[in-house]
C-alpha positions in Angstrom: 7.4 52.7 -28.7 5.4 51.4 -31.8 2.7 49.0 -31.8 4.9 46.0 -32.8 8.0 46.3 -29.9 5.5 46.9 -26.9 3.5 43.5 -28.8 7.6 41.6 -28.9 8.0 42.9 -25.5 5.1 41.8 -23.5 5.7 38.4 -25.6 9.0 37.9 -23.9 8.0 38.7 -20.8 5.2 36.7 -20.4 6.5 33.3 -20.4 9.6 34.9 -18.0 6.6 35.6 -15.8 4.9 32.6 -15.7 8.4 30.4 -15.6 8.8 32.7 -12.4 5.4 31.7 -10.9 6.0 27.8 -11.7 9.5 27.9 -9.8 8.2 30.0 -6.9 5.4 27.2 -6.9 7.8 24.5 -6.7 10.3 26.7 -4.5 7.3 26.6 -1.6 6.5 22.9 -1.9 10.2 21.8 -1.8 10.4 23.8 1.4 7.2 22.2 2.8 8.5 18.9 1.8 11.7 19.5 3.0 10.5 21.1 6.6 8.4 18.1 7.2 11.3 15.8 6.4 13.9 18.4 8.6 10.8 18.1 11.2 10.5 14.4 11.3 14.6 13.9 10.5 15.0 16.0 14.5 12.0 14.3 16.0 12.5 10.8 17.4 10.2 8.4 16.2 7.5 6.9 18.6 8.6 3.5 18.5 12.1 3.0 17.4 11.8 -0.3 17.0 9.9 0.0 14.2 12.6 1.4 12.2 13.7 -1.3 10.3 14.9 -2.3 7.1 12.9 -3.8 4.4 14.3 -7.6 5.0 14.1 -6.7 8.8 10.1 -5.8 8.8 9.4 -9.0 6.6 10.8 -11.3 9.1 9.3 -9.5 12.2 6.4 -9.4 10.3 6.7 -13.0 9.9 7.5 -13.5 13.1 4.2 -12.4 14.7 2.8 -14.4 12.3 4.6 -17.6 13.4 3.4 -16.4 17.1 -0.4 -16.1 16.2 -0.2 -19.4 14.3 1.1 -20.9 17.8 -1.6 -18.8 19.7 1.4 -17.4 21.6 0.5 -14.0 20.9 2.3 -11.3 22.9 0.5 -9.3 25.3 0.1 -5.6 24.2 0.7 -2.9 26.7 -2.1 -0.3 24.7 -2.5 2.3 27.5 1.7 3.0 27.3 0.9 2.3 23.4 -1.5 4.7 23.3 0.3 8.0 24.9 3.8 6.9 22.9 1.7 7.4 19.8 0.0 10.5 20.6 2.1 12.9 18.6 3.1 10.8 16.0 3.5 7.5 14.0 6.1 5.2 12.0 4.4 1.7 11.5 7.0 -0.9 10.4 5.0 -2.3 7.5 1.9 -1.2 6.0 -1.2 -4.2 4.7 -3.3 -4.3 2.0 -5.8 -6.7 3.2 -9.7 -8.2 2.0 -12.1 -6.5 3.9 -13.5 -10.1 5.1 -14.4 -10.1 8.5 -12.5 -13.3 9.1 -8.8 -11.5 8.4 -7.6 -9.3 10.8 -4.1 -8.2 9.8 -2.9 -6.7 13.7 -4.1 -10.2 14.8 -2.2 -12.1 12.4 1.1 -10.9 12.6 0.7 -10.0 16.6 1.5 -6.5 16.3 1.1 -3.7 18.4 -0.6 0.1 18.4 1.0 2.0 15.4 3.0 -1.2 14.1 1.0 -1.6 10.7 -0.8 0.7 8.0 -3.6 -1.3 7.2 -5.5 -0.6 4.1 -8.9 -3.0 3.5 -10.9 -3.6 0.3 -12.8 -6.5 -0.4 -10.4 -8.4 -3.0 -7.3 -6.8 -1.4 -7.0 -4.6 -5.0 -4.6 -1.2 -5.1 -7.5 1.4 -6.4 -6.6 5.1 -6.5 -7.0 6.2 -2.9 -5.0 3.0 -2.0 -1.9 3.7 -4.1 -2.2 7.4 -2.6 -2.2 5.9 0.9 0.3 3.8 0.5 2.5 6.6 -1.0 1.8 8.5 2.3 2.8 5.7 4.8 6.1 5.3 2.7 6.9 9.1 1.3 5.8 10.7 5.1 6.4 7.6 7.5 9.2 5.8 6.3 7.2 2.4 6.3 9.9 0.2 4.6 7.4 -2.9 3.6 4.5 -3.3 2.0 2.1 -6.7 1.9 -0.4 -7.4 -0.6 -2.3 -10.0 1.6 -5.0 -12.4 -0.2 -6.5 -15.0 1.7 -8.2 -18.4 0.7 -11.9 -18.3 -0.2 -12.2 -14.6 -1.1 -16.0 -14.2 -1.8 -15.1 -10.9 -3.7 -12.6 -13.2 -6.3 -15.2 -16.0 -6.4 -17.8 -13.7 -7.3 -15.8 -12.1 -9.6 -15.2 -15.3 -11.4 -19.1 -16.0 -11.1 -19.9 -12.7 -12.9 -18.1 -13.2 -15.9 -18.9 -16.6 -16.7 -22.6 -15.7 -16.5 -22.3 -12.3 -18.2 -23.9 -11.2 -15.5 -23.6 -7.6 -13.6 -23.9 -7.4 -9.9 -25.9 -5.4 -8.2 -25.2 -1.4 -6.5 -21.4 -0.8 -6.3 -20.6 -4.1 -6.4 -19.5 -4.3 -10.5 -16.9 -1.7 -9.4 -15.3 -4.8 -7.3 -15.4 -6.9 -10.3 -13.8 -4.4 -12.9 -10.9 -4.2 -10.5 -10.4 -8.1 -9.6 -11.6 -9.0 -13.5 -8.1 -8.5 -15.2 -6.3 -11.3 -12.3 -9.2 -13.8 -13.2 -9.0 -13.5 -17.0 -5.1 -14.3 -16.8 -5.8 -17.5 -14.0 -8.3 -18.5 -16.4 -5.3 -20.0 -18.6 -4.0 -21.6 -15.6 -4.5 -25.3 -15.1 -5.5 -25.9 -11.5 -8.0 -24.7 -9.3 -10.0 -21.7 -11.0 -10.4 -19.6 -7.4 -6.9 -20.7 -5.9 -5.6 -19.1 -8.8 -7.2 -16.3 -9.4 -6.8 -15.5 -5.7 -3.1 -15.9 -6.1 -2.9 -13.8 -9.6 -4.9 -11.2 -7.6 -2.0 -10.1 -5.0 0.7 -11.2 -7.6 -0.9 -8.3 -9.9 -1.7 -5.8 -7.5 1.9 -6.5 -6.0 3.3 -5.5 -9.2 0.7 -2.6 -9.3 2.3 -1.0 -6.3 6.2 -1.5 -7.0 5.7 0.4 -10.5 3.6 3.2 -8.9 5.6 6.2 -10.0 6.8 8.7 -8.7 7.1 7.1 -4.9 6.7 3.5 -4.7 8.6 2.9 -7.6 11.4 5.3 -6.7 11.4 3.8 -2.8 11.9 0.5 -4.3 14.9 1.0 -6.7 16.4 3.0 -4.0 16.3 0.0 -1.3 14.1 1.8 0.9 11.2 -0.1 0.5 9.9 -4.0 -0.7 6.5 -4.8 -1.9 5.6 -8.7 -1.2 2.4 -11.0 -1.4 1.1 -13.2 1.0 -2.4 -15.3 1.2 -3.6 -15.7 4.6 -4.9 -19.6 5.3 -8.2 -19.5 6.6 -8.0 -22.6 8.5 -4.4 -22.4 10.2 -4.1 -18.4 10.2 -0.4 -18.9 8.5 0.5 -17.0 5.7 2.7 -18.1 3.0 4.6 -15.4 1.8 4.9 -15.4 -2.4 8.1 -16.1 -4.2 9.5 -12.5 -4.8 10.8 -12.6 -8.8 
């Protein structure tokens, strides 16, 4: 065989090759995706009464809510809670709270062991690893509801705020806050009003918005029904929280 066939040859196989290797790659993920969701499809879920629909979750959600604000919270059988949820979990909504000590999302909406997903960051912003966490509580739990949930008095928004008007970085780790929380003030800043109320409330409204366009999961969840992304801000003073107007 001359120079230039075996040089035409190993050309065309070559690509054939490594088209092979990328379907084989995506043959053995499908089938690991597909044997945890044949797995968890023939498994019964821990607490069936947290499946739920999207609408469903929000108003029990709301509901526990509407019992904390009452301070008729339910008692919580956690011993029986605990062994139900030793093999498992399928929380009914998943929380992406402030890290302030004064919000405690299982307390606010009265819920049990393996009810909610909580993620916590002061300012309640959707960074990498929270995106990728709530992918995993929707994509691998089913969690049909997620809440952005703000809260009045957010020291992280206020200081946000403070650190742009003075031009003046924060100390440590702390500018990294401000980066993230900086784009929600600049648009409140056009707001008439109060300048933290606002910026508090542009803060979930955003990072709501953040998490229903996440592609490929959230987003996909969400046009197929399976999943809704709301806002909330918790009231420091009453514990309610007022649920945003979904547009």
């Amino acid at each position: 065989m001359c120079d230039k066939c075996s040089e035409n040859l190993h050309q065309s196989i070559s690509p054939s090759r490594r088209s092979m290797m990328l379907l084989a790659a995506s043959a053995l993920g499908a089938a690991a995706f597909g044997g945890a969701a044949a797995a968890k499809g023939t498994k019964a879920p821990p607490k069936p009464q947290n499946v739920l629909s999207p609408d469903a979750a929000l108003k029990r959600l709301m509901e526990g809510n509407s019992r904390y604000v009452a301070g008729v919270s339910r008692r919580h059988d956690f011993t029986h809670e605990r062994e139900a949820l030793v093999g498992g979990q399928n929380p009914y909504a998943a929380v992406l709270s402030c890290a302030d000590s004064r919000i405690a999302p299982e307390y606010a909406f009265d819920s049990g062991r393996g009810d909610l997903f909580v993620c916590r960051v002061a300012g309640n912003f959707a960074g990498e690893e929270t995106v990728a966490s709530m992918e995993y509580t929707v994509a691998v739990l089913g969690t049909p509801l997620i809440m952005v949930l703000g809260h009045d008095n957010c020291g992280a928004v206020d200081a946000t705020i403070k650190s742009l008007k003075d031009d003046k970085p924060l100390p440590g780790h702390i500018p990294s806050l401000v980066a993230a929380i900086a784009p929600s003030v600049k648009t409140a800043a056009q707001q008439s009003g109060n300048a933290l109320d606002n910026a508090i409330r542009q803060n979930v409204i955003d990072n709501v918005a953040k998490l229903k366009s996440a592609a490929p999961l959230l987003n996909a969840a969400v046009e197929q029904g399976k999943l809704k992304v709301v806002g909330g801000i918790y009231r420091l003073r009453t514990g309610a929280v007022e649920v945003l107007a979904q547009g």
